[in-house]
C-alpha positions in Angstrom: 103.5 139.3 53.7 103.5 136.3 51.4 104.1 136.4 47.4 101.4 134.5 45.6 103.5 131.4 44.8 104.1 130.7 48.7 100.2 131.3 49.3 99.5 129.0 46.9 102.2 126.5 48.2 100.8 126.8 51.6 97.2 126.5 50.5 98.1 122.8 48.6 100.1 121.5 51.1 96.9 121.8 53.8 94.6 120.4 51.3 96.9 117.5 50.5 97.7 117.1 54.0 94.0 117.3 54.5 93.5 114.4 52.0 95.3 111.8 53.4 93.6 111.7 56.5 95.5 112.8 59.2 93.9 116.7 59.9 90.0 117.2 60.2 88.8 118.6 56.4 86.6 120.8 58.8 88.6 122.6 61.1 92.0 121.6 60.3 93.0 119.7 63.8 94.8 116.8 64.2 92.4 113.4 64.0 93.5 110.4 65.7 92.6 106.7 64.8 89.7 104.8 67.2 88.3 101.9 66.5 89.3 101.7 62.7 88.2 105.3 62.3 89.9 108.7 62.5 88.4 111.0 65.0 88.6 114.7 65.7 88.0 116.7 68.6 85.3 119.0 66.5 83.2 115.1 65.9 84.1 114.7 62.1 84.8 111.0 61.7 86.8 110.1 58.7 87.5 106.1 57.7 90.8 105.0 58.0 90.8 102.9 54.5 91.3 98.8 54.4 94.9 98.9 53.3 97.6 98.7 56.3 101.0 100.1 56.3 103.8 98.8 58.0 107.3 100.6 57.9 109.9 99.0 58.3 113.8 101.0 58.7 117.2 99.4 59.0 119.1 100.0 62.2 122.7 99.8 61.7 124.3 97.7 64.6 125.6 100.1 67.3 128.9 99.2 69.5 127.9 99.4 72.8 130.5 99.9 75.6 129.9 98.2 78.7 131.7 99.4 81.9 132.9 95.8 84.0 135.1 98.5 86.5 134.2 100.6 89.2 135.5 103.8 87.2 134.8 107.1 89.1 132.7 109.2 86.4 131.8 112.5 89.2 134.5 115.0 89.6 136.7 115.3 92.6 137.0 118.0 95.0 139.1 118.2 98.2 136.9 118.4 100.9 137.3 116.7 104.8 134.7 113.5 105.2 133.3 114.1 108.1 133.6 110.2 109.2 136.8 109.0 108.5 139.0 112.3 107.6 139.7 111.6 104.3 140.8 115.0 102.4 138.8 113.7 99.1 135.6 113.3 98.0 133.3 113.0 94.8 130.3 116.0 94.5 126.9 116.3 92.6 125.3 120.0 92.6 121.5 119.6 92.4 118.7 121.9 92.9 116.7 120.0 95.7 114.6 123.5 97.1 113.0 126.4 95.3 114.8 128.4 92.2 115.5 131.3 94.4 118.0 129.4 97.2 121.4 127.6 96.7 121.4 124.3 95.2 123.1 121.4 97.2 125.9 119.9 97.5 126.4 116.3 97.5 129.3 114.5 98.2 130.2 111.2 98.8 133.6 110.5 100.3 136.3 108.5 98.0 137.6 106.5 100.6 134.5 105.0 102.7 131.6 106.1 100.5 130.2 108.2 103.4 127.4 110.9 101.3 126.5 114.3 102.9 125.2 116.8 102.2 125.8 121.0 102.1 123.0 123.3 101.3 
């Protein structure tokens, strides 16, 4: 149950919210802007106004690292490849079928980038 003061909180935020344009004054959805107009699913139309808004925000500059190497990222596991015996390989586990069955393993072998696959 709400005290009075939220009520009345709630009940000017919609109509100010309302007011600016962006929710249908009839049945409260969402409008959208089309061809300089807003428009609501229910058919209210409501002008958008002549005065444009830009926003503009500063971005701070990001350091960005870039990877130059071929640095293994997947985990390891020991595991035989099936083409040139090697005992290692990297894996990925994915669910390729249905919720209800395994997922896969993929591997892909560390020495001769053979992939296969284990369901």
């Amino acid at each position: 149950m709400l005290t009075q003061a939220e009520n009345i909180l709630i009940r000017s935020t919609v109509v100010c919210c309302r007011g600016k344009g962006l929710f249908c004054s009839t049945c409260g959805s969402m409008m959208f802007p089309k061809e300089g107009v807003y428009v609501c699913s229910c058919g209210n139309i409501k002008e958008i106004g002549s005065k444009a808004q830009v926003f503009v925000t500063n971005s701070e500059d990001r350091e960005t690292t870039v990877i130059t190497e071929n640095i293994a990222t997947l985990p390891k596991t020991r595991i035989t490849c099936p083409e040139c015996n090697h005992s290692e390989a990297y894996f990925v586990i994915r669910q390729t079928r249905s919720a209800d069955e395994p997922e896969t393993r993929i591997y892909r072998c560390c020495k001769c980038n053979y992939s296969w696959r284990e369901y």
